[in-house]
N, CA, C and O of each residue as an XYZ file, in Angstrom:
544
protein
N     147.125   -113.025      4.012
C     147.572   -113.988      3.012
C     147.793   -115.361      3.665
O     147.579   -116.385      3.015
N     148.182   -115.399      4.835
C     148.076   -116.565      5.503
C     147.244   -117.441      5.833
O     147.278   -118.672      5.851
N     146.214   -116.405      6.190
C     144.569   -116.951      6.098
C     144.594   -117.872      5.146
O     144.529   -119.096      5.260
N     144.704   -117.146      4.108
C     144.013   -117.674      2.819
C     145.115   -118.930      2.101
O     144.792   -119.612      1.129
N     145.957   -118.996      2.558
C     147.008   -120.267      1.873
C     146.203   -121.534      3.230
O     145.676   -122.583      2.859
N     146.278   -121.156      4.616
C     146.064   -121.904      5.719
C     144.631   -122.691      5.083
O     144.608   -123.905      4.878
N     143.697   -121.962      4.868
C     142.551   -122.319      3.797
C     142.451   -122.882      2.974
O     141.596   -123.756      2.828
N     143.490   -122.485      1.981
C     143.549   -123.339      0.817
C     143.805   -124.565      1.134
O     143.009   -125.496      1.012
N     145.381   -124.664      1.729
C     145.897   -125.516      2.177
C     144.314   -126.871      2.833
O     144.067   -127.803      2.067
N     143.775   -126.801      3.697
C     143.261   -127.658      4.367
C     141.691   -128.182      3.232
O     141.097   -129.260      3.213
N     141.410   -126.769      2.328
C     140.249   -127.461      1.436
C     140.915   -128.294      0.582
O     140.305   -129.318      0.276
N     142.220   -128.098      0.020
C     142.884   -129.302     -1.063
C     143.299   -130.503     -0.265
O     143.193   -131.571     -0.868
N     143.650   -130.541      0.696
C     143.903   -131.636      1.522
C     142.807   -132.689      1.726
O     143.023   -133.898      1.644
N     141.538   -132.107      2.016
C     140.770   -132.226      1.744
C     140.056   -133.211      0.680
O     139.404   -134.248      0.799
N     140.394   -132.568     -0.212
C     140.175   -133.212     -1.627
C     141.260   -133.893     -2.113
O     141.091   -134.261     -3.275
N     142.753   -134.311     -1.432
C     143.074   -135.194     -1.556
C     142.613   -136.514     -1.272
O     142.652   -137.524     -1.975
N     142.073   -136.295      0.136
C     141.107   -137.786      0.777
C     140.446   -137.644     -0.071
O     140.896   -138.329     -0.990
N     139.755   -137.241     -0.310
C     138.695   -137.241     -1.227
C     138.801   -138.379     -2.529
O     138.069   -139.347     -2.734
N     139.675   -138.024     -3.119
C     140.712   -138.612     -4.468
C     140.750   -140.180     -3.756
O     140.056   -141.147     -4.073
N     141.752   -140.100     -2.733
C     142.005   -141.241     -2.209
C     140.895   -142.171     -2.434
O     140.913   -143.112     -3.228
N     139.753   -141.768     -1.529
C     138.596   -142.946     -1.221
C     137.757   -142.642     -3.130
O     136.958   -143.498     -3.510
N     137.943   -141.927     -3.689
C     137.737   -142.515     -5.811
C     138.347   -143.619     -5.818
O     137.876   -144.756     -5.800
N     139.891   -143.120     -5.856
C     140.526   -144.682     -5.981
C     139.881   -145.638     -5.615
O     139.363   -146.414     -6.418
N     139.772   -145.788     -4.084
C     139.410   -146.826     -3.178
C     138.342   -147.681     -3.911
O     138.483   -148.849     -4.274
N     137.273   -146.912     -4.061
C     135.946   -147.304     -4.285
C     135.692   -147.042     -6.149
O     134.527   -146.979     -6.542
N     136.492   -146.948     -6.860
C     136.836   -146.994     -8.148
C     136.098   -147.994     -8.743
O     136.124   -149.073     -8.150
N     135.214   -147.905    -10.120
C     134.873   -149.037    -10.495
C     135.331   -149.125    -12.211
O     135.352   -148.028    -12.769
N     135.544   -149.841    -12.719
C     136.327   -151.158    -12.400
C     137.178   -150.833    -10.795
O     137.270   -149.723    -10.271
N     137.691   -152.041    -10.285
C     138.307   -151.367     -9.300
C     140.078   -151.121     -9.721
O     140.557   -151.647    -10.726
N     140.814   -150.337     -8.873
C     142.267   -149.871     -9.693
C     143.258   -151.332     -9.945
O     144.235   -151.465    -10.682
N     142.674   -152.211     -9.148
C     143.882   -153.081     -9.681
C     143.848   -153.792    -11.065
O     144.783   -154.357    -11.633
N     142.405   -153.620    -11.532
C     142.049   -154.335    -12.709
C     142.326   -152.808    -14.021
O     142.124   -152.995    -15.220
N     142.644   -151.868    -13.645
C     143.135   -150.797    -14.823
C     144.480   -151.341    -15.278
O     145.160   -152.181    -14.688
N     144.755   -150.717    -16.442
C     146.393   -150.924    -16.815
C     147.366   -150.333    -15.521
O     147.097   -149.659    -14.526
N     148.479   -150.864    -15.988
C     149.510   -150.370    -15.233
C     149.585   -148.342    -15.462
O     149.636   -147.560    -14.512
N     149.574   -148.038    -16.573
C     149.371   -146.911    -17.324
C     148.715   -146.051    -16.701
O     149.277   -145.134    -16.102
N     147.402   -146.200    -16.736
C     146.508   -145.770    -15.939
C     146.253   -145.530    -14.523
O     145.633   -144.595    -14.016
N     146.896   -146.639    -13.901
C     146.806   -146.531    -12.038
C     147.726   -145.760    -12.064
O     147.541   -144.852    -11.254
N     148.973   -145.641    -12.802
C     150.424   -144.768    -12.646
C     149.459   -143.430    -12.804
O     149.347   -142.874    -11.711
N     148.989   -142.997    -13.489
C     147.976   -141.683    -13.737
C     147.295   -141.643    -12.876
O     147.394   -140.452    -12.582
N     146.429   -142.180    -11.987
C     145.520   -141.517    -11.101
C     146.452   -141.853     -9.901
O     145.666   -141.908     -8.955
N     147.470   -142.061     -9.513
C     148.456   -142.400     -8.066
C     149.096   -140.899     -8.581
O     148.662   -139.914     -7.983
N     149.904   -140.722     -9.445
C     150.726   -139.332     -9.341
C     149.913   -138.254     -9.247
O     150.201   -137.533     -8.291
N     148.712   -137.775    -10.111
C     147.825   -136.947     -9.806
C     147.105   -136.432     -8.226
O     146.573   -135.397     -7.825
N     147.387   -137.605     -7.703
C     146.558   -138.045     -6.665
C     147.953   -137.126     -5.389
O     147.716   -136.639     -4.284
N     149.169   -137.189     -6.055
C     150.135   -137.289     -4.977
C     150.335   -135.279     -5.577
O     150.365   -134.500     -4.625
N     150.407   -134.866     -6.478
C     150.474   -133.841     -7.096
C     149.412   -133.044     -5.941
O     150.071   -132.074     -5.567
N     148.333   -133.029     -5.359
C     147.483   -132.943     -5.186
C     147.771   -132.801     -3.878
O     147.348   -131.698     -3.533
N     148.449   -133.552     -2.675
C     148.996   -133.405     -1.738
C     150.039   -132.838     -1.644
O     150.501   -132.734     -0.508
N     150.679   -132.354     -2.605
C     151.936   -131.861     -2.602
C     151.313   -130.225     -2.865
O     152.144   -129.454     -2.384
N     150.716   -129.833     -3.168
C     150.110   -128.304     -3.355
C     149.552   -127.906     -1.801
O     149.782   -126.920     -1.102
N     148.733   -129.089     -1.576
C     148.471   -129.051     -0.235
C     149.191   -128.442      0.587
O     148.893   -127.367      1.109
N     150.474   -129.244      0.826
C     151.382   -128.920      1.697
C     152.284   -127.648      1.832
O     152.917   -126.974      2.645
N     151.956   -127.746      0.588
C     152.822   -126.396     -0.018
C     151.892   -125.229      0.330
O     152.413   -124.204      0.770
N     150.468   -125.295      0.162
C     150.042   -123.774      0.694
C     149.874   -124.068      2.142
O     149.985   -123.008      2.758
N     149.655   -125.059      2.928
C     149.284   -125.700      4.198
C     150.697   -125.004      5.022
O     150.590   -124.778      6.227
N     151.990   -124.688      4.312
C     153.432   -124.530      5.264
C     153.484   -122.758      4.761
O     154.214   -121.951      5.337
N     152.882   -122.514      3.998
C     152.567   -121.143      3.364
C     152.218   -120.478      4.408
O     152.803   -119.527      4.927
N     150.792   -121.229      4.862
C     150.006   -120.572      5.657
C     150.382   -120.871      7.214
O     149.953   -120.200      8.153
N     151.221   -121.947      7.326
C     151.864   -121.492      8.926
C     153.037   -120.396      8.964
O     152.996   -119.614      9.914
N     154.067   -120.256      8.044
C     154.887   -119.395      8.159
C     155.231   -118.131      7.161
O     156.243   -117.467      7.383
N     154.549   -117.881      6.293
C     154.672   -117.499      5.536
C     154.627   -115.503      6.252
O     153.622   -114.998      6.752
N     156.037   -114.753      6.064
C     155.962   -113.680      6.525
C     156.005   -112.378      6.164
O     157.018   -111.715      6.386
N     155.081   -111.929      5.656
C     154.520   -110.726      4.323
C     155.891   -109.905      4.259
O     156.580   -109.801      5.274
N     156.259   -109.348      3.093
C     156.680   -108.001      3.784
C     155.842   -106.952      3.477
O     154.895   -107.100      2.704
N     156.185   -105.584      4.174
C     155.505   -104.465      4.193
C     155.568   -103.887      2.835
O     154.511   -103.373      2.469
N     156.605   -103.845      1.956
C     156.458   -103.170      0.994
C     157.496   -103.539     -0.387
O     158.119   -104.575     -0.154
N     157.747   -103.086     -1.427
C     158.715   -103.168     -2.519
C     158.418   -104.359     -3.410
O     157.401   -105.052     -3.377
N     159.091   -104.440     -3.924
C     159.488   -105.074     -5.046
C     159.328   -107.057     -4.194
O     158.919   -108.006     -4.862
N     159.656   -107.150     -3.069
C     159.899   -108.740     -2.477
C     158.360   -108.704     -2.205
O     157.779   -109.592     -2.829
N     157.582   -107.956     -1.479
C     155.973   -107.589     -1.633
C     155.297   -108.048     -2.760
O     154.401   -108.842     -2.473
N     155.428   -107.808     -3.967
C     154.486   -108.009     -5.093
C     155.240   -109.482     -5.403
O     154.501   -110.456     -5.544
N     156.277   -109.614     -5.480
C     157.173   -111.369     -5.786
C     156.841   -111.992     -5.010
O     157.346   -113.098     -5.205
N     155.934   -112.007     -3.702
C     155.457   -112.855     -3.052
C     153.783   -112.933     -3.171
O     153.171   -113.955     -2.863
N     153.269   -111.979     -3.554
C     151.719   -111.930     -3.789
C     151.774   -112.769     -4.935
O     151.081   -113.786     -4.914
N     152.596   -112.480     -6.102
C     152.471   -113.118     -7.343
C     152.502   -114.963     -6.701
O     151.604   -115.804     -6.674
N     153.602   -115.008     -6.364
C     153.960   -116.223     -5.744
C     153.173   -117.019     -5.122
O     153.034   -118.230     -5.295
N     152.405   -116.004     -4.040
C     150.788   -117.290     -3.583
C     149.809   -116.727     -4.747
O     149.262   -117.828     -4.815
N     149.423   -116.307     -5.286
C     148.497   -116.109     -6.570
C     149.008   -117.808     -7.653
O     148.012   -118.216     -8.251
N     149.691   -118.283     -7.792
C     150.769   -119.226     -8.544
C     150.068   -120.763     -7.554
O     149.286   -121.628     -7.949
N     150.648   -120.621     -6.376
C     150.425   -121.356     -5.126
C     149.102   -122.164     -5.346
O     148.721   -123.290     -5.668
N     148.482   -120.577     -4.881
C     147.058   -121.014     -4.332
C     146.225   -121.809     -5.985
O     145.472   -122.782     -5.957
N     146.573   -121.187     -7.026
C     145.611   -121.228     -8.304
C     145.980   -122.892     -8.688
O     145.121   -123.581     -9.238
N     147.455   -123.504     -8.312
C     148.410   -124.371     -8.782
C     146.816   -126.227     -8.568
O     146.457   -127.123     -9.333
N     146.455   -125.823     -7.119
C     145.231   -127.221     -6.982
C     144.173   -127.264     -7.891
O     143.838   -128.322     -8.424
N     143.743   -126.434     -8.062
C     142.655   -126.455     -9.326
C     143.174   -127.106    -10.508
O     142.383   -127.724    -11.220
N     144.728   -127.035    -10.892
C     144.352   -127.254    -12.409
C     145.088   -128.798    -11.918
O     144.952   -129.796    -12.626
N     145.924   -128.826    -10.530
C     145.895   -130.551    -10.173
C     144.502   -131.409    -10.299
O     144.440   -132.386    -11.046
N     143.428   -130.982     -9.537
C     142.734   -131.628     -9.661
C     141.765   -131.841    -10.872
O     141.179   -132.839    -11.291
N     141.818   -130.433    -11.314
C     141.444   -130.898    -12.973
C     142.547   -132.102    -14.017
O     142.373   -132.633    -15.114
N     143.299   -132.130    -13.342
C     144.033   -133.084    -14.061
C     143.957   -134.765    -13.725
O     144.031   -135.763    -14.442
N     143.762   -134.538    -12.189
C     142.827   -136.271    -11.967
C     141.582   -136.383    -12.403
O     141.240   -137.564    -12.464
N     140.749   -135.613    -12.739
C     139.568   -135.565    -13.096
C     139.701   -136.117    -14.419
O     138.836   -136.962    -14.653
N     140.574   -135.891    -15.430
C     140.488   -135.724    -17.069
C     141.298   -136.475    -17.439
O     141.023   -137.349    -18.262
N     142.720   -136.292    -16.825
C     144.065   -136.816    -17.621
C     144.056   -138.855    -17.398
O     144.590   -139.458    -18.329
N     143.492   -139.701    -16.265
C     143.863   -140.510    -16.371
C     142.682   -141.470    -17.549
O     142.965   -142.648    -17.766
N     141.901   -141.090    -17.968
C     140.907   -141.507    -19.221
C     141.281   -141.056    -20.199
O     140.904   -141.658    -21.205
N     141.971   -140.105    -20.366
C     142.729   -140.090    -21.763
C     143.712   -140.685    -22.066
O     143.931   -140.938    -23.250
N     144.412   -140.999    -21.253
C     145.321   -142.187    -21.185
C     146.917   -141.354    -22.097
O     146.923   -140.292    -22.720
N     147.678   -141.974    -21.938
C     149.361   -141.220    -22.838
C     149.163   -140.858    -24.178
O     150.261   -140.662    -24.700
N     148.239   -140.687    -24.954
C     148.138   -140.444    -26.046
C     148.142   -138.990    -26.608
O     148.640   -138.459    -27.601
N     146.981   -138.347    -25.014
C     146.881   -137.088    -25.395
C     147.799   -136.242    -24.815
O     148.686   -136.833    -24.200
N     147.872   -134.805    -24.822
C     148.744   -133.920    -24.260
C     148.518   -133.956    -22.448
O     147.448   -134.332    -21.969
N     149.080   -133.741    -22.031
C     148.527   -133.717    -19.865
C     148.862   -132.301    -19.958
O     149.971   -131.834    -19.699
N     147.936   -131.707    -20.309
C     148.122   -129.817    -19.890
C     147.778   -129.762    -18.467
O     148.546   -129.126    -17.746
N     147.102   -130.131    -18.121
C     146.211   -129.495    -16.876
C     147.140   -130.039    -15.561
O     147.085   -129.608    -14.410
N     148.082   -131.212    -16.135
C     148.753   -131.452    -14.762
C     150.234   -130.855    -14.905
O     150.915   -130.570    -13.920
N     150.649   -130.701    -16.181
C     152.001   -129.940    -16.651
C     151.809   -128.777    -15.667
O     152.484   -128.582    -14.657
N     150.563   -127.876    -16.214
C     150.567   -126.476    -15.933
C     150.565   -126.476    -14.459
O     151.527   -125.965    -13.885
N     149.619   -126.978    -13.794
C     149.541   -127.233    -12.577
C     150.705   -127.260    -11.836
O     150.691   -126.611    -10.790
N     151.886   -127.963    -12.184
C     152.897   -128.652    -11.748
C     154.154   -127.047    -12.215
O     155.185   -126.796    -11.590
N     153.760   -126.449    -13.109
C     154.766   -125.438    -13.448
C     154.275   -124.368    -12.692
O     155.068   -123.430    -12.599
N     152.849   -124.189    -11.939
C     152.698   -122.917    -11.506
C     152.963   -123.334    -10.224
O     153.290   -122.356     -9.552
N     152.968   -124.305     -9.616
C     153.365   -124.531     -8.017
C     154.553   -124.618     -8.116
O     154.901   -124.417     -6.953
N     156.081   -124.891     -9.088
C     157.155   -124.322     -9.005
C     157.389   -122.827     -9.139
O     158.240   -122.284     -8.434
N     156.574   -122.056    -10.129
C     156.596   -120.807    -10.206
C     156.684   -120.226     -8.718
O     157.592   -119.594     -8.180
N     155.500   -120.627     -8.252
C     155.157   -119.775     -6.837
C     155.697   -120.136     -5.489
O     155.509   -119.631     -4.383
N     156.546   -121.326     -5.958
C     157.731   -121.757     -4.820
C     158.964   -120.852     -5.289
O     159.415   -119.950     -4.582
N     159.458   -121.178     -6.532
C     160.458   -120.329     -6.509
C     159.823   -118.507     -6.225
O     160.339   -117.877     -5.302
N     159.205   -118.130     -6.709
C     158.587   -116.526     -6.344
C     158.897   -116.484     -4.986
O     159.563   -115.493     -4.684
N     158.597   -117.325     -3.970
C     158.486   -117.180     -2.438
C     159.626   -117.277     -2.147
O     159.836   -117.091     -0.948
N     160.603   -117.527     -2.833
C     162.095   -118.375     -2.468
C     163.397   -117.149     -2.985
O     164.443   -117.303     -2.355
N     163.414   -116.287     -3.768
C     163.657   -115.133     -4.531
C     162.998   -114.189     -3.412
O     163.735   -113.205     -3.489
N     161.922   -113.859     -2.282
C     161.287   -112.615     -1.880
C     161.759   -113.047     -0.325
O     161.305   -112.480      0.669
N     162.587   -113.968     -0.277
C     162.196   -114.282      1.366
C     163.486   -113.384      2.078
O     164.167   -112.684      1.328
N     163.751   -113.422      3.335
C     164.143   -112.612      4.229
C     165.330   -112.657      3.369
O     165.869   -113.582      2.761
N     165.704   -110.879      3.532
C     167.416   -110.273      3.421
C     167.835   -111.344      4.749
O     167.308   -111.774      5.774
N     169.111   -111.459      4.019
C     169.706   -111.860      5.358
C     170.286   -110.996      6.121
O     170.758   -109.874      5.938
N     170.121   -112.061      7.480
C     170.285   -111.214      9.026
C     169.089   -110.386      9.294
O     169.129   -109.682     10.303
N     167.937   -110.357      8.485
C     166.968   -109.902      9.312
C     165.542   -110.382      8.951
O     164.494   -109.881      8.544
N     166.195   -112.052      9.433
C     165.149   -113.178      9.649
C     164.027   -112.621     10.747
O     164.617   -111.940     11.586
N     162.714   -112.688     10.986
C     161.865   -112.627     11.778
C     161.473   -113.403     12.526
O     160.823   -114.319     12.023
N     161.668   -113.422     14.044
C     162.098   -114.157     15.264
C     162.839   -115.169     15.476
O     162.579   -116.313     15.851
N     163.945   -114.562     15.155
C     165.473   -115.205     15.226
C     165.571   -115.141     16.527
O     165.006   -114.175     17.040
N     166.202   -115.990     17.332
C     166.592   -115.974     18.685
C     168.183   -116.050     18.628
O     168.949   -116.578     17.822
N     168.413   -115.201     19.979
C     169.677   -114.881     20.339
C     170.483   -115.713     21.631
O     171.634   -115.405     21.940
């Protein structure tokens, strides 16, 4: 599972630069959009690094357990995680041309399943006192 957040983590990162140099090279270019609009493709843009990081620290520490009930609350939890960049970046893709008028599903949801799967990870993590490589 680490693999695969460490992975995630670095392809959305990824595609944050990515985002970045749109902006950059944006035409019209961003300073000539509304205020409205640049506010929409800057938060999307930051939404986007923030999933990043979030499966990117997943995948350095993130420490399975073997079994029960904290087991499946943490699978669910990177299932949440990992799925959370897709519907970010579907949401820079779509939401800043529609402009405040329409509904922002794709960055709402986005934004509710990467709390989901933070709190999931946050609810499953070590009983206490038997943190894994605690030093004495």
């Amino acid at each position: 599972m680490r693999r695969l957040h460490l992975t995630a983590g670095t392809v959305v990162f990824l595609a944050f630069l990515i985002t970045g140099q749109f902006m950059r090279h944006h035409s019209p270019p961003m300073l000539t959009l509304s205020d409205s609009v640049r506010l929409m493709f800057r938060s999307r843009h930051i939404y986007i690094l923030a999933a990043a990081l979030v499966n990117l620290m997943l995948g350095l520490y993130l420490q399975q357990h073997s079994h029960g009930w904290r087991r499946a609350v943490q699978t669910i939890g990177s299932a949440f995680v990992i799925a959370s960049p897709a519907l970010l970046i579907l949401a820079f893709a779509i939401e800043p041309q529609r402009g405040f008028q329409k509904e922002m599903h794709a960055s709402a949801t986005g934004l509710y399943t990467l709390f989901l799967g933070c709190f999931a990870h946050l609810i499953s993590g070590p009983v206490t006192g038997s943190a894994p490589n605690s030093r004495k």
